[in-house]
Steps between C-alpha positions, in 0.01 A plus 500: 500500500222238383367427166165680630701838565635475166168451348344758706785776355362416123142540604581808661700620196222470286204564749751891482402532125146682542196519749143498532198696420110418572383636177737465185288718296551724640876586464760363275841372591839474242750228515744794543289661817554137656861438365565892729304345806711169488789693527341718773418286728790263461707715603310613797507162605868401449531354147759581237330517152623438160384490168504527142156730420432508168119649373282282186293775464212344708681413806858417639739229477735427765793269452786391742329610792667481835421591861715482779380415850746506772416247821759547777827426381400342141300603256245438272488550110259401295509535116232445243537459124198706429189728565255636230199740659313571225229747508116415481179627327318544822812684704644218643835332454563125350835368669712183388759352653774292336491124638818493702648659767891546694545545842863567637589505851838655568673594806477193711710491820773198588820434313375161347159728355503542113539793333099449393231295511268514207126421452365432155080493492248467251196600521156383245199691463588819595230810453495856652278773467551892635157712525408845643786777476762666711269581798277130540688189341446165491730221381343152425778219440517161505694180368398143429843366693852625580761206544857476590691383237842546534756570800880572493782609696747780349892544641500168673638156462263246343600251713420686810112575331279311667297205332162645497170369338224711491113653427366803586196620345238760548136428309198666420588888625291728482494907629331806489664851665314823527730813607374808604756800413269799590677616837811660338666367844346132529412236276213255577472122407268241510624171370336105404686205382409135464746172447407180417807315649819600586771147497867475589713183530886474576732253507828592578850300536834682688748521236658164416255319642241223368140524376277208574267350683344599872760246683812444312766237631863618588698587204818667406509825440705694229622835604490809336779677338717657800341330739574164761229308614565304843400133432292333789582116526170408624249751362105362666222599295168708687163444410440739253845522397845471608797585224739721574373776227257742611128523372189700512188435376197776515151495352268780554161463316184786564192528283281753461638807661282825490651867667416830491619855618407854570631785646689835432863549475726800486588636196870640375644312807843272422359228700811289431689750756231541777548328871160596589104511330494852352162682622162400363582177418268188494421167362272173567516210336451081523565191308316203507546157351307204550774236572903517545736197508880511588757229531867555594771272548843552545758201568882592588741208556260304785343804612108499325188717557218447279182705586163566342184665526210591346092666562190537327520854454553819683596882465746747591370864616738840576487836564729793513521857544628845687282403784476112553590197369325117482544172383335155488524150363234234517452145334297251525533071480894519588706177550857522528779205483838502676802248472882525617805302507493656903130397526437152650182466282303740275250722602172638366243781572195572386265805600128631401583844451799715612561859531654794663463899410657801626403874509639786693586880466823668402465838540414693847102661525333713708253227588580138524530281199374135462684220491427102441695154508328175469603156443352164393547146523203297461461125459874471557590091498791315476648203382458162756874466520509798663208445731648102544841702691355688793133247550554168336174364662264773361397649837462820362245567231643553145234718404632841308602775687449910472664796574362816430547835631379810395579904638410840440552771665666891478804648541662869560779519306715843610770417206531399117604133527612527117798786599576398867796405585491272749834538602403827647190453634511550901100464520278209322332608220180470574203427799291244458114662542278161475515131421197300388487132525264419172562150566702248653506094399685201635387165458730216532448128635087581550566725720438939360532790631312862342511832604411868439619789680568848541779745657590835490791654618570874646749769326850596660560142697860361497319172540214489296196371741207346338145544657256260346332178516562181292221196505651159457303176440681180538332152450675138498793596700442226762458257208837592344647526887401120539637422127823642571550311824391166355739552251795578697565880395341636785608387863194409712617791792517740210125386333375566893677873477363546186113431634539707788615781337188437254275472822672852639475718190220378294105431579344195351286556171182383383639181382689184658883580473467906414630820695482848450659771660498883436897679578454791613798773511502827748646837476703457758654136374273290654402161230229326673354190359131461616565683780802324617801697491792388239737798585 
C-alpha cells in the first residue's frame, strides 16, 4: 500500500464524522448525532471502531480512537490521540483534532516481513466543521500540512531494516462533503477537495549496505548478522551506480490537485464482503493537477534503471455503476527519461498531450448500450540518439508525430459482465450493434492520415459483419515513400509496391501529394475501396 492510500484512510475516517446540509438554519446537529453516524457508516464500510466517548456538557471528547481497515491479507489501523466535537450556537459542530497521528500495518506476507510497520504523522492547522442534521450533512475539514515523521519496523532484526531516508508531505487540504440520508435504503454524496501539493522522496539502502553518492566506487561490504556475502574480486562500477548493495531512489512531486464526487450508494450493505456492485449504485468523479514529476532509480550490483517523467498538468476521470463503467486519463506537456545498465544509451520522450479513456456496459439491456475507447498521442518526439540508430543521415523528417483514435459505438449485452463466469460461458456475451469512427489521426515523417466512419452490424451473426462506409484522406505518403528509400529503411521494389497500391485504392486530392478514398463494406462481405474490390 502507498503513502497516498494511507492518507486517503484518515481523510475518509474523518470525512465519516458528519455530512452536509444546504441550509444550517434550518436544523441542528449534536456532536453525539455525528459520533452515532461515524460509527454507522464505518461499519457499513468495513472499519473497526474504537473509542473512549466521554460528554463536556457541550459536546464530546474522544480519546484513543482506533479504526481498523483490513486490505487483502494486512491490515490497516489507525489510532488518534484525540477528538473534541463541540456543539455550536448556530447548530453546527466545531471539531479538533489532536496534531499526530499512528498508522499500523500488520499482516504482511513473506517470512523475512515484520511483525508491523508503523507510520507516525503530524498534521498543523487542522479545522472541521459538521452542519445540517441527521437527514442533509455536511462536513468541512481541512489541514495546513500532514508530514511523515517517523517509520519503524516491529518483530524484526535491526540489521535486516532497511536504511531509509525520507519526506512525505501533504499541504494545503482542503474538503467539503454533503450526504444525503433521506432514502432509508440509499445514501447520496456529493464531495470537493483541493491540495496544494502533495511531495514524497525515498532513499532506500538493502540492509548492510552503503549510503552515498549517485556512483559509488567498489567497496567492501560488511554482512549482516547470520548472513555471508559472496565477495566479487573485480567488482566494475555502472553509470549511475555499481556496488554490490541494492538502492532505490523515488521522488513523486504534484501540485495543485482538485477532485470531486457524486453519486448514491447502498445503504446497510457490508461492502467489505461483496464480489459484486450491490443495486443502485453510482459514482463520478476526477482529479486534476496542473503538473506531476517522478524520478525512480533503482541500482542492484551492475544492474541500474533510472527513469523519469514529468507534464504540465492533466486529470484523471471514472465512472462506475450497476449498469456501466468508464475511465480516462489525460495530460498535457509530458517528457519522459529512460536509462539502463542493458541500454546502449539513454533515451527520452517527449509528447504534446496524451490520453486514453474507456467506457462500456456491464449489465445486459433490452436495447443496446453505448460504448467508447479513444486514445491519444500527439506531438510525440524523441530523443536524436534514437532517431541517429535506424536514419543517421536525416532522410526522414524529425518533425513530431500523432496518433489518435477515437470510437463509439453500441452494444447488446445478453449477460451481467459483473456475475459471469466466464468459465461457463458457451456464447459471447454480447453483439456488437454499431461502431462510429469519431476520428482517426496518424501523422508521422510529413506524411498523415484522417478518417471518419461508420458501421453497423446485424443481430444473431456468429461473425459479426459490418455494413458501412469509412472516408480516409491521406496526404504526403509519396513524400515519406521517397524519405524512407533514400534513407535505406525502405527497399526501392517495396517504395514502387507501396505507390501502386496508393494508385489502386486511393484517388488523388485537391492538393499535390494527397489521396482520398471512401471503404465501403457490404452485407454480404464485400469491402470495396472506391469501387475496387478488397475482399
Amino acid at each position: 500500500m502507498d503513502e497516498m492510500s494511507k492518507t486517503k484512510h484518515l481523510s475518509l475516517t474523518l470525512s465519516t464524522l458528519a455530512l452536509t446540509v444546504a441550509s444550517p438554519a434550518l436544523a441542528d446537529i449534536t456532536a453525539d448525532e455525528l459520533w452515532s453516524i461515524w460509527q454507522e457508516q464505518a461499519t457499513q464500510f468495513g472499519y473497526a471502531i474504537n473509542a473512549e466517548a466521554t460528554s463536556t456538557g457541550d459536546g464530546l471528547t474522544l480519546r484513543n480512537i482506533t479504526n481498523s481497515f483490513p486490505v487483502e491479507e494486512m491490515t490497516l489501523t489507525g489510532t488518534i490521540d484525540e477528538i473534541t466535537m463541540t456543539n455550536q450556537p448556530d447548530g453546527s459542530v466545531a471539531i479538533t483534532v489532536s496534531d499526530g497521528m499512528t498508522y499500523e500495518i500488520t499482516g504482511l506476507e513473506g517470512g523475512d516481513a515484520p511483525d508491523a510497520i508503523v507510520l507516525r504523522f503530524g498534521m498543523t492547522g487542522f479545522t472541521g466543521t459538521a452542519s445540517g442534521d441527521a437527514r442533509n450533512l455536511t462536513l468541512t475539514t481541512g489541514f495546513d500540512q500532514i508530514a511523515l515523521n517517523d517509520v519503524s519496523f516491529e518483530g524484526i532484526d535491526p540489521a535486516e531494516v532497511p536504511e531509509m531516508d525520507y519526506t512525505l508531505t501533504l499541504d494545503g487540504y482542503s474538503t467539503t462533503a454533503r450526504y444525503d440520508f433521506n432514502d432509508p435504503a440509499m445514501m447520496g454524496l456529493a464531495s470537493t477537495a483541493s491540495l496544494d501539493g502533495f511531495t514524497l522522496s525515498l532513499d532506500m539502502t538493502e540492509p548492510g549496505g552503503r549510503s552515498g553518492g549517485q556512483a559509488p566506487q567498489p567497496a567492501p561490504v560488511e554482512p549482516a548478522p547470520g548472513k555471508q556475502v559472496t565477495e566479487d574480486p573485480a567488482p566494475t562500477p555502472t553509470p549511475g551506480g555499481g556496488g554490490d548493495a541494492g538502492e532505490l531512489h523515488l521522488d513523486i512531486d504534484l501540485a495543485n490537485l482538485e477532485a470531486m464526487a457524486e453519486g448514491t450508494l447502498p445503504r446497510g450493505v457490508d461492502w467489505m464482503t461483496m464480489e459484486s456492485l450491490p443495486e443502485g449504485t453510482s459514482i463520478d468523479g476526477e482529479m486534476t493537477y496542473s503538473s506531476a514529476n517522478a524520478a525512480f532509480m533503482f541500482q542492484d550490483g551492475r544492474e541500474t534503471i533510472d527513469v523519469s517523467a514529468a507534464n504540465a498538468g492533466g486529470s484523471i476521470g471514472f465512472g462506475f455503476s450497476n449498469d456501466a463503467i468508464s475511465y480516462a486519463i489525460a495530460a498535457s506537456g509530458v517528457s519522459m527519461n529512460v536509462a539502463a545498465s542493458d541500454l546502449p544509451f539513454p533515451v527520452a520522450a517527449t509528447a504534446e498531450s496524451t490520453g486514453i479513456s474507456i467506457e462500456m456496459p456491464l449489465s445486459a439491456q433490452d436495447q443496446p448500450s453505448p460504448f467508447g475507447a479513444s486514445i491519444t498521442y500527439r506531438g510525440v518526439s524523441v530523443d536524436d540518439s534514437l532517431w541517429s540508430m535506424v536514419d543517421p543521415g536525416r532522410a526522414v523528417p524529425r518533425s513530431p508525430a500523432t496518433v489518435v483514435v477515437d470510437l463509439s459505438g453500441t452494444v447488446q449485452l445478453f449477460t451481467d459482465l459483473m456475475t459471469a463466469d466466464a468459465m461457463e460461458m458457451t456464447a459471447p456475451p454480447g453483439e456488437l450493434r454499431s461502431m462510429t469512427l469519431n476520428e482517426l489521426e496518424v501523422s508521422f515523417g510529413g506524411a498523415e492520415l484522417t478518417g471518419t466512419g461508420d458501421v453497423n452490424f446485424a443481430s444473431g451473426q456468429m461473425m459479426p459483419i459490418p455494413v458501412g462506409s469509412v472516408d480516409l484522406n491521406l496526404t504526403g505518403a509519396n513524400g515519406l515513400i521517397q524519405s524512407l528509400t533514400e534513407g535505406g529503411l525502405l527497399p526501392p521494389d517495396q517504395a514502387g509496391m507501396a505507390r501502386g497500391m496508393l494508385g489502386m485504392f486511393a484517388v488523388p486530392g485537391a492538393s499535390a501529394d494527397s489521396f482520398t478514398s471512401t471503404i465501403d463494406f457490404g452485407a454480404d462481405g464485400s469491402i470495396t475501396a472506391n469501387g475496387v474490390p478488397l475482399q
